[in-house]
Structures are given as C-alpha cells and as structure tokens.
C-alpha positions in Angstrom: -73.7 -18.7 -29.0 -77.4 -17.8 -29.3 -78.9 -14.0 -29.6 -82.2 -12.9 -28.9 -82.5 -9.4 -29.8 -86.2 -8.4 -28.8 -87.5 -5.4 -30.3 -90.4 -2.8 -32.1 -89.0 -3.5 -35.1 -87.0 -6.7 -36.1 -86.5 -5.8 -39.6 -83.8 -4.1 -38.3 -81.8 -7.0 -37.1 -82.5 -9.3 -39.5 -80.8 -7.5 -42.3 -77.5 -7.8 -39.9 -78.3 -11.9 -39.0 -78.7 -12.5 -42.4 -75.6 -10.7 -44.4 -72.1 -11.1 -44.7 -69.7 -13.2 -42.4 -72.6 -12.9 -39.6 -74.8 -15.1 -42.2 -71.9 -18.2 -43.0 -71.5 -17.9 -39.2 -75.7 -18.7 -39.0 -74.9 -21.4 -42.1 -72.5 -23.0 -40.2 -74.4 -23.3 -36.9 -71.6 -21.7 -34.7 -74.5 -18.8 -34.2 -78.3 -18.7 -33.4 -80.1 -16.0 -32.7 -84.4 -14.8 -32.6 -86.1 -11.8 -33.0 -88.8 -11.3 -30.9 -91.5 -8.9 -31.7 -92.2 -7.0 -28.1 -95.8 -6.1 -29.9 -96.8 -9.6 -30.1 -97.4 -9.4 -26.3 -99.2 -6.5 -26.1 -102.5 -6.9 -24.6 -105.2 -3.9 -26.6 -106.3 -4.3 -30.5 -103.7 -1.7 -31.2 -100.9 -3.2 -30.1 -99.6 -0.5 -27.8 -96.2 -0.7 -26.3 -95.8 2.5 -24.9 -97.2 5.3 -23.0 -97.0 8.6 -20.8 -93.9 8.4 -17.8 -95.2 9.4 -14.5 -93.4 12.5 -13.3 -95.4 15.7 -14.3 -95.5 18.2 -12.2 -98.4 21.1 -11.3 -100.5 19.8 -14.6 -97.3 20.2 -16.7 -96.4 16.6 -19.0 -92.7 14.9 -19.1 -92.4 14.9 -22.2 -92.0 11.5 -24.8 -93.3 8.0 -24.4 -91.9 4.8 -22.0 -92.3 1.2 -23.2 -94.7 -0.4 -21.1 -93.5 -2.7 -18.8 -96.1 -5.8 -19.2 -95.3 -6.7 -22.9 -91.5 -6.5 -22.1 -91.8 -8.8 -19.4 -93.6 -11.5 -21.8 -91.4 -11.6 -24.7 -88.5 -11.8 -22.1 -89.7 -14.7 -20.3 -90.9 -15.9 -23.9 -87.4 -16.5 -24.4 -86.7 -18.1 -20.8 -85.3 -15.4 -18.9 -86.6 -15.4 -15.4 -86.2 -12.5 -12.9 -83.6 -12.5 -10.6 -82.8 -13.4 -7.5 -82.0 -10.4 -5.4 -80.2 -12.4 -3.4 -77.8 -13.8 -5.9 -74.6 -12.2 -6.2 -73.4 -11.2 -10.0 -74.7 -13.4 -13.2 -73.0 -16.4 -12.6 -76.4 -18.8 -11.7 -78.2 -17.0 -14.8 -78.3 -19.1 -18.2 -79.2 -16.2 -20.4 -77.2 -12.9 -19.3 -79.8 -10.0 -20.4 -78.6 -6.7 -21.5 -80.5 -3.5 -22.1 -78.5 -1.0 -24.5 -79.0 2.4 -23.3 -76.9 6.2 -23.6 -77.0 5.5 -19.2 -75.0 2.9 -19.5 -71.3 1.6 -19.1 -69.4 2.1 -22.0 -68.7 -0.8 -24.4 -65.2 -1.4 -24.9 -62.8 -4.9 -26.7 -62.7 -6.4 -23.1 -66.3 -6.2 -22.1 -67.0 -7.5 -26.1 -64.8 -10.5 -25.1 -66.2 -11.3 -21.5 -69.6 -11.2 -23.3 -68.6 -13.7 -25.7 -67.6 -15.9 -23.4 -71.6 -16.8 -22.4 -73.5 -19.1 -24.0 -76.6 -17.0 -24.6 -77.4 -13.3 -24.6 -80.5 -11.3 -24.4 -80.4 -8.3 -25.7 -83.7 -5.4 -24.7 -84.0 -2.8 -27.7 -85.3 0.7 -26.1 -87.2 2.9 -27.8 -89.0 6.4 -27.1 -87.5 7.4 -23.5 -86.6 4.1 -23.3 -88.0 1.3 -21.4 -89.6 1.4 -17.2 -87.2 0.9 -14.5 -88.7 -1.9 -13.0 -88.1 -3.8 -16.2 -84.5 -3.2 -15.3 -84.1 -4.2 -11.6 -86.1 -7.1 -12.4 -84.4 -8.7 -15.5 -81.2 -6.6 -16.8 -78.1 -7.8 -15.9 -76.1 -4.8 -18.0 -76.9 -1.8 -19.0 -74.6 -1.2 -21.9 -74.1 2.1 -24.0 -71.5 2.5 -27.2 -70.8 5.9 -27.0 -71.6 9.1 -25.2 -74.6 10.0 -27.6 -78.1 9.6 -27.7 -80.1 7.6 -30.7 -83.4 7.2 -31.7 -83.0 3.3 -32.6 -81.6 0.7 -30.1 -81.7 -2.2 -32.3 -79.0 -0.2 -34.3 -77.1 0.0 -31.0 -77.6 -3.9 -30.3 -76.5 -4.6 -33.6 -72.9 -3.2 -32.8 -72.8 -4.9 -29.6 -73.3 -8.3 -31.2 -71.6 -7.4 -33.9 -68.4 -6.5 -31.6 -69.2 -9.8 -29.8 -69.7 -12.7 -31.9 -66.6 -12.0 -34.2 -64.7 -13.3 -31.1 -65.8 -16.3 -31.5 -64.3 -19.6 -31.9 -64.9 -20.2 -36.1 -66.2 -16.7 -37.0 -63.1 -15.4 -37.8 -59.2 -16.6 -37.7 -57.2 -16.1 -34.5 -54.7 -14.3 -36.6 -56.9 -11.9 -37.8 -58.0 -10.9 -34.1 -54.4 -10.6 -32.7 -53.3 -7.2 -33.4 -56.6 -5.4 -34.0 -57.1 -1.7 -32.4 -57.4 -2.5 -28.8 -56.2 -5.7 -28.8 -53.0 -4.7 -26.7 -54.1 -1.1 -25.7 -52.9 0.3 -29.2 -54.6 0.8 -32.4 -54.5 -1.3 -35.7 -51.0 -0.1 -37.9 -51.9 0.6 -41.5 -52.5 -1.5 -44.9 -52.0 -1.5 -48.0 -52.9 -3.7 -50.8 -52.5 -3.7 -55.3 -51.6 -1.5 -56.9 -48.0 -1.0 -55.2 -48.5 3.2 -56.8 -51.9 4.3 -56.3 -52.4 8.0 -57.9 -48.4 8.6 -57.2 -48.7 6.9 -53.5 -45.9 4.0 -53.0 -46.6 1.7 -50.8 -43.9 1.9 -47.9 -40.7 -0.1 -49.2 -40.5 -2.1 -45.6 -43.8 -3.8 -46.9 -42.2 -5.3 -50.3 -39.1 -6.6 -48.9 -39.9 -9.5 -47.4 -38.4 -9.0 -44.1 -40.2 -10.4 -41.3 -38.5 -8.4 -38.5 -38.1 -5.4 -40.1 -42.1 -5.6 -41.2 -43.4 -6.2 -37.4 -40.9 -3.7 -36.4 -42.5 -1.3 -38.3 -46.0 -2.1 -37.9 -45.7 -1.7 -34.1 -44.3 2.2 -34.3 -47.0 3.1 -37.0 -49.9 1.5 -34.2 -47.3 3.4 -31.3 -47.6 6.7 -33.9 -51.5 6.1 -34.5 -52.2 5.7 -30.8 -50.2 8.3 -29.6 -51.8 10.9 -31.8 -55.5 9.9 -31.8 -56.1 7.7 -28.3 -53.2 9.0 -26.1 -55.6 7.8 -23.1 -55.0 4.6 -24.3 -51.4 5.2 -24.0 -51.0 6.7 -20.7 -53.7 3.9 -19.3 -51.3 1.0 -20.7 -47.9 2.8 -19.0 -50.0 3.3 -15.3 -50.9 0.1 -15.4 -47.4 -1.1 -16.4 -49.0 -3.1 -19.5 -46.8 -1.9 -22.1 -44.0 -4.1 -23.5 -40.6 -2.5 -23.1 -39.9 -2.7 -26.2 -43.5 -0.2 -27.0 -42.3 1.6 -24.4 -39.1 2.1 -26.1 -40.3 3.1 -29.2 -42.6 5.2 -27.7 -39.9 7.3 -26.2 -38.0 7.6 -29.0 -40.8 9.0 -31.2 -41.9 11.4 -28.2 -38.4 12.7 -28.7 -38.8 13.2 -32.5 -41.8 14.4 -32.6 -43.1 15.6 -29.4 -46.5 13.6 -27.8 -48.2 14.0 -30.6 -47.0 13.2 -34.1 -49.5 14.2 -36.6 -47.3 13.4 -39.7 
C-alpha cells in the first residue's frame, strides 16, 4: 500500500514513516508513502496557503483562516488524483481513494480501518486553521474521516492515527495472530496481560496463566474481555446482542456475570 499524506508541515509525518514497525514495514517494501508539502504550490513569494473565509456579516470578520483552495488542488493532482466524476457512483473507478481528516466527519472505527486497507493507495488532506474550502471537498474527497468527537489544532497528527490504524492490517506488518483478538476485533475489548516477574510489588499473576491449560486459559481470557467490555464500552455490548453477533457461548458468560455482578462489574 502507498500513503500520500499532504500537508503544512511534513516533519510531522515523517517522524511516524520513519520509526518503529512502520519503518521495517518501509524497509521491507510492503509500504510507500510521500509527503507532499501543500506550500510548494503556492503561487506569492510568501508562500501563503491560507486566508480570510467569506461569511462576515454587517462589517463584522468570521474569525480564523481557510486553506486556500488553488495550492490544495496542485499538490493533489501532483500526486495523480483527479476530480471526480459526479456521475460516478461510490469510489470504486478511483485509483487513489482521498480522505480529508476533519472533527465533521464520520467516526473512525476497526471496520472502516480494515475497508481502508483493503485499497491500494490512499491520500490523505491534512487541515489546518478552520480547515480547508468546501469546494476542495466536493471536488476530490472521497471521506471525510474524524477520530473522536474533539477538535485539534494539527491534522497531520490526526492522519497519523488513521494510517497508523490502517496499515497494521496489512498483509506482513504484523502476524495474523496478533490481530485476532484485539479490542474490537469481535465487538469486545482486548482481555489483560501479564508478563516477568510472575509477583510484581506483591501482585501474582492470575494462576490460570501458569498452568498450562489451554481451555481453561481462553476460557478465561474471554470473561475478562466480556468483564472489560461490559464495564467500559457496554454500547459495544448491547450493539453485538441487537445485531445477534455474539457467540452463545459470550452470551452465556455474559449472563452469568450480569447476575453476579450486576451490568456493570467494576471489580
């Protein structure tokens, strides 16, 4: 998969594309990316990218600063993205599926992370100010993606968690065992682990872990993710049960630690 992030300030980004598991995953060529600096297609000796939004009313200013919409539209097609056709239905003629990460858009969750890995290039539109003109949008965004219902100055750093949620999917980033019971993976959140020392500071780790006992171990681990869920993302619950997605034997356990505890454990 390839990401082009394009943005203000690609310093940012490249600290992320050149770190960690995101790095071996550049090494090993199962990821490409670019950063494209949006001021390198700015047209004045200053550079600008941004100005006033229209909008004032009886001499009175709206407040902050829009990215202008002519350099955005040359780095994007720098990158080969072309506008779309408004008579084309959905993304699925489009080579490079273009995203603009903003607080006014839908909500990021583990199944749009692995829809979006499924394309073979992504675009990602950085916004900064009061974000970026609408006609950038109708004419080039396919999403408009937020992660979380707060606002922040920076959307590289809100990019960076998309891709970050997205390429770990991945064929070769990371194993497939490591990815199958993850929070969200089946609508419940990740049990918890424990590693050396067996007594930290007087804390044991749970007996079930040291036996050696594969049944009893995965029995276990599913009522501490049923227990975690339950008292932190009970949505997550109650969606799984409407929508009759949750394995009888969840369901089971479920009931039976509703009846010792009540709907929410917190022990």
């Amino acid at each position: 998969m390839k990401f082009h992030v394009l943005t203000l300030f690609p310093e940012i980004p490249r600290a992320f594309f050149e770190s960690s598991i995101m790095a071996k995953a550049v090494d090993r060529g199962i990821i490409a990316y670019t950063l494209v600096n949006i001021r390198d297609f700015a047209y004045d000796r200053h550079k600008t990218c941004d100005d006033k939004p229209y909008g004032g009313v009886l001499g009175s200013k709206v407040p902050g600063m829009l990215m202008l919409p002519e350099p955005l539209s040359l780095a994007l097609e720098s990158v080969g993205v072309t506008p779309k056709d408004p008579e084309a239905a959905g993304n699925a003629e489009r080579p490079k599926r273009v995203i603009y990460v903003t607080p006014s858009g839908k909500p990021l969750t583990q199944g749009l992370a692995h829809e979006l890995a499924l394309e073979r290039e992504l675009v990602f539109v950085c916004g900064r100010y009061e974000g970026i003109d609408q006609r950038i949008i109708d004419t080039y965004v396919d999403d408009e993606i937020s992660i979380g219902d707060y606002v922040m100055s920076s959307g590289e750093l809100a990019a960076t968690v998309i891709i970050d949620t997205v390429y770990r999917l991945i064929d070769g980033v990371i194993s497939r065992e490591s990815l199958e019971e993850e929070s969200f993976s089946d609508g419940l959140l990740e049990y918890p682990q424990y590693t050396r020392p067996e007594i930290f500071r007087d804390q044991a780790v749970p007996e079930v872990l040291l036996s050696g006992h594969h049944e009893m171990i995965r029995r276990w681990r599913l009522r501490k993710r049923i227990e975690k869920t339950l008292a932190v993302r009970p949505d997550l619950l109650e969606k799984a049960r409407v929508s009759g997605s949750l394995p009888k034997e969840s369901e089971k356990l479920l009931k039976e630690i509703e009846n010792e505890h009540g709907s929410y454990p917190h022990d």
